[in-house]
N, C-alpha and C positions, 0 to 999 in steps of 0.2 A: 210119902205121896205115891200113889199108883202111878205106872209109866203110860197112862191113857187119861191122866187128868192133865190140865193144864195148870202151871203155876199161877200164882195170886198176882192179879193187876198191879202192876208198881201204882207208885203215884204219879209218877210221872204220863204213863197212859191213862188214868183217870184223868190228868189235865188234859191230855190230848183228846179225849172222847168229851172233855168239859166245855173245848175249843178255848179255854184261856183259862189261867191264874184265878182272876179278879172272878172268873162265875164258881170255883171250885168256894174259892173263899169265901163267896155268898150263899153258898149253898150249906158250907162249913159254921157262917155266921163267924169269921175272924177274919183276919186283916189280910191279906196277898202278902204283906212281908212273912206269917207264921205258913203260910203253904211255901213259898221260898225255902225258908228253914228245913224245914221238911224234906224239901224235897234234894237241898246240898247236902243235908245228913244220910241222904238215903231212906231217910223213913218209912214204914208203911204206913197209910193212912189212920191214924187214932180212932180208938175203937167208938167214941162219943160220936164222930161222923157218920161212922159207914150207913146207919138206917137213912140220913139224910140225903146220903150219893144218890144208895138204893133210888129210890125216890124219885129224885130229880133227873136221874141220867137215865135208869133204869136199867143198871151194872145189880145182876143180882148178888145178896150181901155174901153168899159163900163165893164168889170171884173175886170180890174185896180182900176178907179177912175168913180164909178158910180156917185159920185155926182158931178163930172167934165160930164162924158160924159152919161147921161143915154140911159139905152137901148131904149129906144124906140125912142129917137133922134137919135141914132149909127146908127141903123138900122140893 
Protein backbone atom coordinates (compact mmCIF):
# COMPACT_ATOMS: atom_id res chain seq x y z
CA UNK A 1 0.00 0.00 0.00
CA UNK A 2 1.29 3.50 -0.89
CA UNK A 3 2.08 5.75 2.24
CA UNK A 4 -0.74 8.39 0.82
CA UNK A 5 -3.49 5.73 0.48
CA UNK A 6 -5.67 5.15 3.26
CA UNK A 7 -6.30 1.65 4.58
CA UNK A 8 -9.49 -0.28 3.79
CA UNK A 9 -12.81 0.58 5.89
CA UNK A 10 -12.96 -1.96 8.74
CA UNK A 11 -16.39 -3.32 9.18
CA UNK A 12 -16.66 -1.89 11.93
CA UNK A 13 -16.65 1.73 10.31
CA UNK A 14 -18.95 0.59 7.74
CA UNK A 15 -21.37 -0.02 10.67
CA UNK A 16 -20.77 3.18 11.85
CA UNK A 17 -21.15 5.08 8.45
CA UNK A 18 -24.38 2.38 8.32
CA UNK A 19 -25.45 4.05 11.74
CA UNK A 20 -26.44 0.25 13.07
CA UNK A 21 -25.96 -3.54 12.81
CA UNK A 22 -29.55 -4.38 11.63
CA UNK A 23 -29.19 -1.60 8.29
CA UNK A 24 -25.57 -3.21 7.29
CA UNK A 25 -27.42 -6.48 7.60
CA UNK A 26 -30.25 -5.42 5.39
CA UNK A 27 -28.15 -4.14 3.08
CA UNK A 28 -26.00 -7.42 3.29
CA UNK A 29 -29.63 -9.37 3.04
CA UNK A 30 -28.39 -11.66 6.43
CA UNK A 31 -29.06 -11.71 9.76
CA UNK A 32 -27.27 -8.84 12.42
CA UNK A 33 -26.14 -11.92 14.35
CA UNK A 34 -23.68 -12.92 10.83
CA UNK A 35 -22.51 -8.96 10.84
CA UNK A 36 -21.78 -9.72 14.79
CA UNK A 37 -19.78 -12.55 13.72
CA UNK A 38 -17.82 -10.74 11.60
CA UNK A 39 -17.31 -8.26 13.13
CA UNK A 40 -15.72 -10.24 16.75
CA UNK A 41 -13.71 -12.18 14.23
CA UNK A 42 -12.24 -9.10 12.80
CA UNK A 43 -13.43 -9.69 9.44
CA UNK A 44 -13.44 -7.68 6.55
CA UNK A 45 -16.59 -7.27 4.84
CA UNK A 46 -17.25 -10.66 2.36
CA UNK A 47 -16.60 -9.90 -1.06
CA UNK A 48 -20.66 -11.02 -2.11
CA UNK A 49 -21.32 -7.52 -0.10
CA UNK A 50 -19.23 -4.92 -1.03
CA UNK A 51 -21.29 -3.89 -4.57
CA UNK A 52 -24.28 -3.75 -2.16
CA UNK A 53 -22.44 -1.31 0.52
CA UNK A 54 -21.31 0.57 -2.56
CA UNK A 55 -24.64 1.32 -3.24
CA UNK A 56 -26.46 1.88 -0.46
CA UNK A 57 -23.94 3.91 1.63
CA UNK A 58 -22.18 5.16 -1.11
CA UNK A 59 -18.37 3.89 0.44
CA UNK A 60 -16.88 3.37 -2.94
CA UNK A 61 -16.01 -0.48 -3.37
CA UNK A 62 -12.00 0.13 -3.68
CA UNK A 63 -12.37 1.57 0.28
CA UNK A 64 -14.14 -1.54 1.09
CA UNK A 65 -12.13 -4.17 -0.45
CA UNK A 66 -9.02 -2.78 -2.16
CA UNK A 67 -7.51 -5.97 -2.75
CA UNK A 68 -10.83 -7.07 -4.37
CA UNK A 69 -11.21 -3.92 -6.29
CA UNK A 70 -8.17 -1.57 -6.47
CA UNK A 71 -8.37 1.91 -7.04
CA UNK A 72 -6.89 2.43 -10.10
CA UNK A 73 -9.06 -0.45 -11.74
CA UNK A 74 -12.28 1.27 -9.88
CA UNK A 75 -11.60 4.23 -11.49
Amino acid sequence: MDKLEKPPLSLREIVEQAGSLTRVAEICGCTVSNVSQLLSRGSDLPARHVLAVEVALGIPRSSIRPDLYPKDLAG
